[in-house]
C-alpha positions in Angstrom: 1.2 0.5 -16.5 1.4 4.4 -16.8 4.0 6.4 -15.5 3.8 8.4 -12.0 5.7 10.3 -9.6 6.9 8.4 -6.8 6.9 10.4 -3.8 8.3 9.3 0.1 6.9 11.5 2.6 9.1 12.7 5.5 5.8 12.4 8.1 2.7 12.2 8.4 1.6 16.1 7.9 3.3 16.2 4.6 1.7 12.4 3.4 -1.4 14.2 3.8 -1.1 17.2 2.5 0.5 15.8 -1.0 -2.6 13.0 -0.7 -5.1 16.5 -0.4 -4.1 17.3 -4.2 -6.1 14.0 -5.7 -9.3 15.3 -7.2 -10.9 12.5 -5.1 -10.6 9.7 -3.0 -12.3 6.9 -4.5 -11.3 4.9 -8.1 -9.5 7.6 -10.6 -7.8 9.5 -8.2 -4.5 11.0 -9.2 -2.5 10.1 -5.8 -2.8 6.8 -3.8 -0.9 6.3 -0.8 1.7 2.8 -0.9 2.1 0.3 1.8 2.1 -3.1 0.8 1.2 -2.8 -2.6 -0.5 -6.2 -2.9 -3.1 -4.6 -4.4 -2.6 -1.4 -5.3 0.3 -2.5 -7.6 -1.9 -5.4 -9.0 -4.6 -2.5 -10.3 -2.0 -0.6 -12.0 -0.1 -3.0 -13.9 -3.9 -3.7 -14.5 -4.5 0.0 -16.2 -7.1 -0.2 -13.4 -5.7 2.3 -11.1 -4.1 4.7 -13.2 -2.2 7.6 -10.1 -0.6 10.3 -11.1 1.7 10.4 -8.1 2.2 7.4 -5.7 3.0 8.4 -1.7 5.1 5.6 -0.5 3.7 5.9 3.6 5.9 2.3 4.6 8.5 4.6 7.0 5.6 6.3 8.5 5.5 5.6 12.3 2.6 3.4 12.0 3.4 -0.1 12.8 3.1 -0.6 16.1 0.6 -3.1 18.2 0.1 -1.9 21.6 -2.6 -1.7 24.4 -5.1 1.0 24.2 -6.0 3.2 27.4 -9.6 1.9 27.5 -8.3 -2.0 27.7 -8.9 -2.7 24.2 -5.7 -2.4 21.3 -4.6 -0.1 18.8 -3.5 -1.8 15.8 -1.4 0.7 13.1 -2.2 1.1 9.7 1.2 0.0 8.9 1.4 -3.6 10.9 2.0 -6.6 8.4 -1.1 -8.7 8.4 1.3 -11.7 9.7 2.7 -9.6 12.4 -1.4 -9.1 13.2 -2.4 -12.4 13.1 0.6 -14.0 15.2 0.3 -11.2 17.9 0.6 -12.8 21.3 -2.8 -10.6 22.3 -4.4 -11.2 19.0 -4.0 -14.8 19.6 -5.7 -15.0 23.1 -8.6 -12.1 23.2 -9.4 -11.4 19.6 -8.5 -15.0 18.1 -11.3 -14.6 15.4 -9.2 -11.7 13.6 -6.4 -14.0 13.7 -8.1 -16.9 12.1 -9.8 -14.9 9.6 -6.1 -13.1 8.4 -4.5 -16.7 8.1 -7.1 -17.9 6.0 -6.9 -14.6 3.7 -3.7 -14.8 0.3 -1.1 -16.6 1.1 2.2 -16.5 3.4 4.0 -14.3 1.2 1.0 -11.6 0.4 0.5 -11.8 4.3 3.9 -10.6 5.1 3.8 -7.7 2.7 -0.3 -6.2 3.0 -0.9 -3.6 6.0 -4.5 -3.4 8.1 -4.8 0.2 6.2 -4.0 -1.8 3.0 -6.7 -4.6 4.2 -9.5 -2.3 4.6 -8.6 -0.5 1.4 -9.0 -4.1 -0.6 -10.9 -3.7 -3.7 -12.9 -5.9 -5.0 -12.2 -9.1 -7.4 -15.0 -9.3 -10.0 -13.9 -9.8 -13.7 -15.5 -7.0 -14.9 -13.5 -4.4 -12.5 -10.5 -5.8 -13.3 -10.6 -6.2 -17.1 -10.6 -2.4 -18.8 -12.1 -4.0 -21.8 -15.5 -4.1 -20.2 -17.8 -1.7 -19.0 -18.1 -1.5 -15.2 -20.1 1.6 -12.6 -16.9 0.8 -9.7 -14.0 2.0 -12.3 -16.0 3.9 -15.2 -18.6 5.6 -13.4 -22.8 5.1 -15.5 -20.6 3.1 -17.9 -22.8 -0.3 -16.9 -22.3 -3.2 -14.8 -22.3 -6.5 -17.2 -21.8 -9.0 -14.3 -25.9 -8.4 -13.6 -26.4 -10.1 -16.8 -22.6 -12.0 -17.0 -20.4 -13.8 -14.8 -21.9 -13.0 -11.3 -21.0 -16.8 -9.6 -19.2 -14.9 -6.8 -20.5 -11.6 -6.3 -22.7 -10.6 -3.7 -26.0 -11.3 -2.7 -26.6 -8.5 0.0 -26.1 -4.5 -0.4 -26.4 -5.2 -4.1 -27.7 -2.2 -6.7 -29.2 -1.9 -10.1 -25.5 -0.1 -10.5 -23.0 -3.0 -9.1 -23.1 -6.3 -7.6 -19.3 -6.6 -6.5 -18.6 -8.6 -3.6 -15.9 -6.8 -0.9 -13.1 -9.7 -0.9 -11.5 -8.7 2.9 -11.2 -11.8 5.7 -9.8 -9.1 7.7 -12.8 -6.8 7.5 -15.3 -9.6 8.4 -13.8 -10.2 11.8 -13.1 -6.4 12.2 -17.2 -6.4 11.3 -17.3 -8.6 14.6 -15.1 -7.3 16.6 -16.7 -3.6 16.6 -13.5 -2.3 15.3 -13.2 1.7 15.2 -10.8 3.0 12.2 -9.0 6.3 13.2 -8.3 8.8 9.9 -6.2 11.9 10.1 -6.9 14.5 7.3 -6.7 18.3 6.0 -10.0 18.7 8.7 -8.4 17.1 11.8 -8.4 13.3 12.7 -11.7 11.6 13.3 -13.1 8.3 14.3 -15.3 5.9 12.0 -17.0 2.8 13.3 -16.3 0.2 11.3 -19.6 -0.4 10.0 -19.9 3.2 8.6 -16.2 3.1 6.8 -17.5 0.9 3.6 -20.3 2.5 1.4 -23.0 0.7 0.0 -23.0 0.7 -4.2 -25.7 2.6 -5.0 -26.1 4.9 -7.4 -22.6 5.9 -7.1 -20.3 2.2 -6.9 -17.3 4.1 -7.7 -17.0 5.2 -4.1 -16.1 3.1 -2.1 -15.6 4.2 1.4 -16.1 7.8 3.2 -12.5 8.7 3.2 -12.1 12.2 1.4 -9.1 13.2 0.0 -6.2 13.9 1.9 -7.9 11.6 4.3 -4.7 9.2 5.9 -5.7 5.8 7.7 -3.5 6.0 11.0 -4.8 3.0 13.2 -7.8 0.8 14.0 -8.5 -0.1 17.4 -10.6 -2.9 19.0 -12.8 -2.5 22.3 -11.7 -4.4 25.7 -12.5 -8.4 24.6 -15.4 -9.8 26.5 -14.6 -12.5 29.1 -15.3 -16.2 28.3 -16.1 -15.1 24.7 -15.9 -17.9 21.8 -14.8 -17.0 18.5 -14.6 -18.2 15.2 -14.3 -17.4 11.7 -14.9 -20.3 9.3 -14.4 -19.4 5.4 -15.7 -21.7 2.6 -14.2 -21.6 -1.2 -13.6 -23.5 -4.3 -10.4 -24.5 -3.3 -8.2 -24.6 0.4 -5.6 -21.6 -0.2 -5.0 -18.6 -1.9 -9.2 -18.1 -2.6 -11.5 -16.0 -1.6 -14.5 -16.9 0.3 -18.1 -18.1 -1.2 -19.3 -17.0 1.7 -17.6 -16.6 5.8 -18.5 -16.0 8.6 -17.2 -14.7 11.9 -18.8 -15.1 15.0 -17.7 -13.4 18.5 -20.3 -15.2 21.6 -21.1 -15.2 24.9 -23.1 -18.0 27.0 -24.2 -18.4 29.7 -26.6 -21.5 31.8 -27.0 -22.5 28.3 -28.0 -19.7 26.2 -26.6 -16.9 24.3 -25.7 -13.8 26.4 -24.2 -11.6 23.4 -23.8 -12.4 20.0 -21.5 -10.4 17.4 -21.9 -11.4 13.7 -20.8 -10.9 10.4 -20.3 -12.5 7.2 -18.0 -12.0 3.9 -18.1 -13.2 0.3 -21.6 -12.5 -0.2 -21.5 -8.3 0.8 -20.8 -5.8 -1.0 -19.4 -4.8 2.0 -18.1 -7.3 5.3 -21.5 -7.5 6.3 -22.5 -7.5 9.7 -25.6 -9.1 10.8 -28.1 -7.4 13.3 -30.9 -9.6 12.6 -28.6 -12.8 12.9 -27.5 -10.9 16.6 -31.0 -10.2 17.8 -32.4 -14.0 16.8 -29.2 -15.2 19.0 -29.6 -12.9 22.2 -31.5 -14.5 25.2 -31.7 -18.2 23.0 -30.8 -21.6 23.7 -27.5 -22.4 22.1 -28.7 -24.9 20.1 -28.9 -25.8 16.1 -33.0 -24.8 16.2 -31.3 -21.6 17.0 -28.5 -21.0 15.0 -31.0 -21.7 11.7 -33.0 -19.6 12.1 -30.3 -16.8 13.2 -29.3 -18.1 9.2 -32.7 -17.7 7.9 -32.8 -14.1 9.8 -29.4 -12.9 8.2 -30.3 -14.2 4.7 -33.6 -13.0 4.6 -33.1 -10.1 2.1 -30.8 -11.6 0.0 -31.0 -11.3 -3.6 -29.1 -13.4 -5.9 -28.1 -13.0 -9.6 -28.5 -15.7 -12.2 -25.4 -17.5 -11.3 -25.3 -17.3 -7.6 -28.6 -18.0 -5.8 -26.4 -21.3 -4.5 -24.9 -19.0 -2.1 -28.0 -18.2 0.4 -28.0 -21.7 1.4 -24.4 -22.2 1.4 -24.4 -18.8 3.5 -27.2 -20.0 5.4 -25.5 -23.8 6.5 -21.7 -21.7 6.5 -23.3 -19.7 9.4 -25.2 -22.2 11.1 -22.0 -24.2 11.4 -20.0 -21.4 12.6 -21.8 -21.0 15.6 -22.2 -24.8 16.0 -18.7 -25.1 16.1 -18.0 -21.9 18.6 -20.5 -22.8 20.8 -18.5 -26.6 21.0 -15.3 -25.4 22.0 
């Protein structure tokens, strides 16, 4: 690990304006902000992330879980994932963000990793995290040997000629879902990101990650009024029950009614390069039968531009029968 200045701001106007000195935002910036740590501090024993300066934000006023003025809640940056998940409200009208948190690390990770943290999370392929090998995410047009290598778990949709790298968040799949907005203050004034906008597709620039700038401060995330009667689930599959991140997920947020599907929210991790919500899944859903002719070929719609690797093409069909089960199961309860 290098050596860095450890700094712990007195507020939120001084967190950002020492963040506002990093060159950029994205991988090989010079100040990183610290809440958790579960995977910042990971990267830099790593050599991965290499700050100059490290903002510890963790007495910031941003912990709190409360009900937002339009009916919905605003969750801070700074809530434990555990304190998230076991929310009494979390529980009843957003249960899919809870199921998808308690299936993400373990107990321990859980009571130490923030939402800001969560929807910071960078990715797990070998080739990121080994500075032995070339990779486009941490040494930008240095090459991305997993097209070629190891590329069993990395992602099949949003892919590039540039990276493959699958985003590893639970959270950020049922965030996908759930129409989550993510609320950033900065050096320009605080502003409001859909959650589908916040991640970045690879490209021809992998090494940046989301649109944050620098300076840029995650202060909340908040979650529209839950629809009545709506069933949701979020059903992961892995190589092994705990601790391990998904093959492929899938959360699903529905509404029916005489039968058929009224509204249908949809996203799916492990095989994005982003948590990948699913439009075409949606609109092959909306005004259907709930039924399993349905949900495949809601499966077939959201796989349909897949691309796999040479290791990975098992994955459209386990991401096709992982969704087609998810809404089987929702649609049971």
């Amino acid at each position: 690990m290098h050596t860095f200045e450890f700094i712990r701001p007195a507020d939120q106007t001084a967190a950002i304006a020492a963040a506002a000195q990093s060159k950029t935002a994205q991988q090989g910036a010079d100040v990183r902000f610290l809440g958790g740590g579960t995977t910042l501090i990971d990267l830099m024993k790593l050599n991965v992330e290499t700050p100059a300066r490290v903002l510890d934000i963790n007495r910031l006023p941003l912990d709190k879980i409360e009900a937002a003025s339009d009916g919905g809640l605003k969750i801070g940056a700074m809530v434990r994932n555990s304190d998230l998940a076991y929310h009494a409200t979390v529980q009843k009208d957003y249960s899919v963000l809870s199921q998808a948190i308690l299936q993400g690390a373990s107990a321990q990770i859980r009571n130490m990793a923030t939402v800001g943290g969560n929807l910071l999370q960078r990715t797990r392929c070998v080739y990121f995290r080994d500075t032995a090998m070339a990779c486009n995410k941490r040494e930008p047009s240095s090459g991305c040997p997993a097209i070629t290598g190891h590329n069993r778990t990395l992602a099949i949709l949003g892919a590039s000629e540039h990276c493959i790298a699958t985003n590893p968040s639970d959270m950020g799949v049922a965030l996908a879902a759930l129409e989550a907005t993510i609320h950033i203050q900065g050096t320009k004034g605080s502003r409001a990101i859909a959650f589908g906008d916040f991640h970045l597709l690879p490209g021809n620039t992998p090494h940046r990650e989301t649109v944050l700038e620098p300076g840029d401060l995650i202060t909340h995330v908040t979650l529209p009024a839950p629809i009545a009667g709506s069933k949701q689930i979020y059903v992961k599959l892995r190589d092994r029950a705990s601790y391990e991140f998904a093959l492929a997920s899938a959360a699903v947020v529905l509404t029916i009614a005489s039968g058929k599907v009224t509204r249908a929210r949809v996203a799916m991790g492990g095989v994005g390069t982003k948590p990948w919500r699913l439009p075409e899944a949606e609109a092959a859903l909306t005004g259907k039968p709930a039924n399993d002719a349905t949900f495949r070929q809601a499966a077939e719609a959201a796989l349909r531009n897949a691309k796999p690797q040479s290791e990975n093409k098992f994955k459209i069909e386990l991401a096709k029968r992982c969704l087609t089960y998810t809404l089987r199961t929702a649609t049971a309860s």
